[in-house]
C-alpha positions as CSV (number, residue, x, y, z in Angstrom):
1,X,322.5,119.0,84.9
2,X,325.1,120.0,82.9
3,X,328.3,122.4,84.0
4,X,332.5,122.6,83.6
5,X,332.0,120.0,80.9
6,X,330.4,117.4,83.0
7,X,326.8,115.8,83.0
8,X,325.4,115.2,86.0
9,X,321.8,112.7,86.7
10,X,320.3,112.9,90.0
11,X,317.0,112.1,91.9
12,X,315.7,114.6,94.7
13,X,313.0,114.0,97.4
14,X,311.7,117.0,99.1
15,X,309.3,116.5,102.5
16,X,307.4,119.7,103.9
17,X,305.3,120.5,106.3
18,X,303.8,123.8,107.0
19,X,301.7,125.2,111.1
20,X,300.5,128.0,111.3
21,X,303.7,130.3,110.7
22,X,305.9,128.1,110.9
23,X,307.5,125.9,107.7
24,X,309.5,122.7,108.4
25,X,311.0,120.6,105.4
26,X,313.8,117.7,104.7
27,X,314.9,117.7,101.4
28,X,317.5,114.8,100.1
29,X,319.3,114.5,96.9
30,X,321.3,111.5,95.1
31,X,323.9,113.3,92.8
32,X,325.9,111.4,90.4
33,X,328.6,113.1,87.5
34,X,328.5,110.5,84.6
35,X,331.4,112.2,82.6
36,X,334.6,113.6,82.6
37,X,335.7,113.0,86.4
38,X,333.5,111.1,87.8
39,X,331.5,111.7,91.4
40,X,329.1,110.5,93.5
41,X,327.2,112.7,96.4
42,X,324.5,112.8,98.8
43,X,322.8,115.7,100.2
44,X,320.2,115.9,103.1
45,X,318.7,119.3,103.8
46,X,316.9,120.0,106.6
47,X,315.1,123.5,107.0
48,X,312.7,125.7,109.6
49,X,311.4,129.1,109.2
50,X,309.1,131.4,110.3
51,X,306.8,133.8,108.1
52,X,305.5,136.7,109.9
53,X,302.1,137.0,108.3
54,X,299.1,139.1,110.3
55,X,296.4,137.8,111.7
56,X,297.0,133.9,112.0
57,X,296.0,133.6,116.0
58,X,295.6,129.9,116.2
59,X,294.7,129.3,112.7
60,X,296.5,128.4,109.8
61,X,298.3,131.2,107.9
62,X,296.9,132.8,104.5
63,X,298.2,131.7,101.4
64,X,298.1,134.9,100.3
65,X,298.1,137.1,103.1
66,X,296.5,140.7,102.8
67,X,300.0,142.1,103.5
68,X,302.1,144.0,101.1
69,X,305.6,142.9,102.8
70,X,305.7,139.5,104.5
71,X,309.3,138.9,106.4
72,X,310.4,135.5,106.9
73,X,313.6,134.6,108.9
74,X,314.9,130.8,107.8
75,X,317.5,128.1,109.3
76,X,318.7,125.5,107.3
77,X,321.4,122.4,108.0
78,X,323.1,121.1,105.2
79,X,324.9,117.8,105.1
80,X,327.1,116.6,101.7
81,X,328.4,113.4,101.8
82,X,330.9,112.6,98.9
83,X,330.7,108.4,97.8
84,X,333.0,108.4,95.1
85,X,335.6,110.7,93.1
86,X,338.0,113.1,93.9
87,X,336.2,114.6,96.9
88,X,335.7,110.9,98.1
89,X,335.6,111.4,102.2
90,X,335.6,115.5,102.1
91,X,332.2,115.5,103.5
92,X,330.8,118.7,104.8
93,X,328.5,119.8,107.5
94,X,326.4,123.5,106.6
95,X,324.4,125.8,108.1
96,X,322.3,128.5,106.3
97,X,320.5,131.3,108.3
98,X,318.8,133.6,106.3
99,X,316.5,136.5,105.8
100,X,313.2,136.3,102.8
101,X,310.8,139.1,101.7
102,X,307.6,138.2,100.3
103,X,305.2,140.7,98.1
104,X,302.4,138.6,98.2
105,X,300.8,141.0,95.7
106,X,303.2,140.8,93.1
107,X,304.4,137.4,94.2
108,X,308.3,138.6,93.8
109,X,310.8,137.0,96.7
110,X,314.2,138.3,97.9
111,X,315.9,135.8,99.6
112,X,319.7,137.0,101.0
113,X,321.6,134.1,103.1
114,X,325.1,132.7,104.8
115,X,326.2,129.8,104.3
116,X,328.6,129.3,107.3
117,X,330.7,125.6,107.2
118,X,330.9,123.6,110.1
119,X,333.5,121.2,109.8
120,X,337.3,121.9,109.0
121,X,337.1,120.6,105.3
122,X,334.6,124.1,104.3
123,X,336.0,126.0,107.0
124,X,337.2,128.3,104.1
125,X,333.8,127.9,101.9
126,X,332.0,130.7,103.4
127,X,328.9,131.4,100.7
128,X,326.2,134.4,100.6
129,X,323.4,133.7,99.0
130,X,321.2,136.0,96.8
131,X,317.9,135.0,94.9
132,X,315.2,137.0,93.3
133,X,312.2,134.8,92.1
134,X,308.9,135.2,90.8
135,X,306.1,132.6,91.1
136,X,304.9,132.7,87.6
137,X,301.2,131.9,87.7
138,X,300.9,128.9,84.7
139,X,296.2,128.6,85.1
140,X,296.6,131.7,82.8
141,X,298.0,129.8,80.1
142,X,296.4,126.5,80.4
143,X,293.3,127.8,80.5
């Protein structure tokens, strides 16, 4: 990644497991800036959350429920652990409830979140979180 005149290589390993309405995933991420100031991070993620899609009973949930507005409520834990650099030892310990919207239809997600620090180092990091996506659909081009 590049950013504030720094480039940045990193390797990321994402683990997920979806039942019924529920979705668990661990998510872990090797960071390192390779110019100007130099640093060197890990990240572990790990996140729950519950999609309220109709009609599941003891099955697994749609992929694409027949729903026009599916709700999802999500926690995540967030853990940054700083190796090297400036930052060395000003680890940080997250959490991130938030609230998704789903239009299965149209495929667009709102996804509106607090990040809320846990340790004294981010006491005074408070984030929200705001992210519109689409899931583009790429069979229609490769096709």
């Amino acid at each position: 990644g590049f950013g504030e005149g720094q480039t940045t290589l990193g390797a990321m390993m994402f683990l997920d497991q979806a039942w019924r309405n529920w979705f668990f995933g661990l998510n872990a991420e090797f960071e390192s800036v390779v110019s100007g100031p130099t640093e060197t991070e890990v990240e572990v993620a790990i996140a729950v959350s519950y999609s309220f899609i109709e009609g599941t009973g003891d099955g697994i949930a749609a992929a694409l429920p027949k729903q026009s507005i599916v709700p999802i409520l999500s926690l995540e834990l967030i853990s940054e652990e700083i190796l090297s650099g400036l930052e060395k030892d000003n680890d940080s310990l997250s959490i991130v409830p938030g609230f998704h919207i789903w239009t299965p239809a149209s495929d667009w997600y709102i996804s509106v979140g607090a990040e809320l620090p846990l340790n004294s180092y981010r006491n005074n990091d408070f984030k929200m979180h705001l992210k519109v996506r689409n899931h583009f659909d790429w069979d229609g081009l490769l096709h």
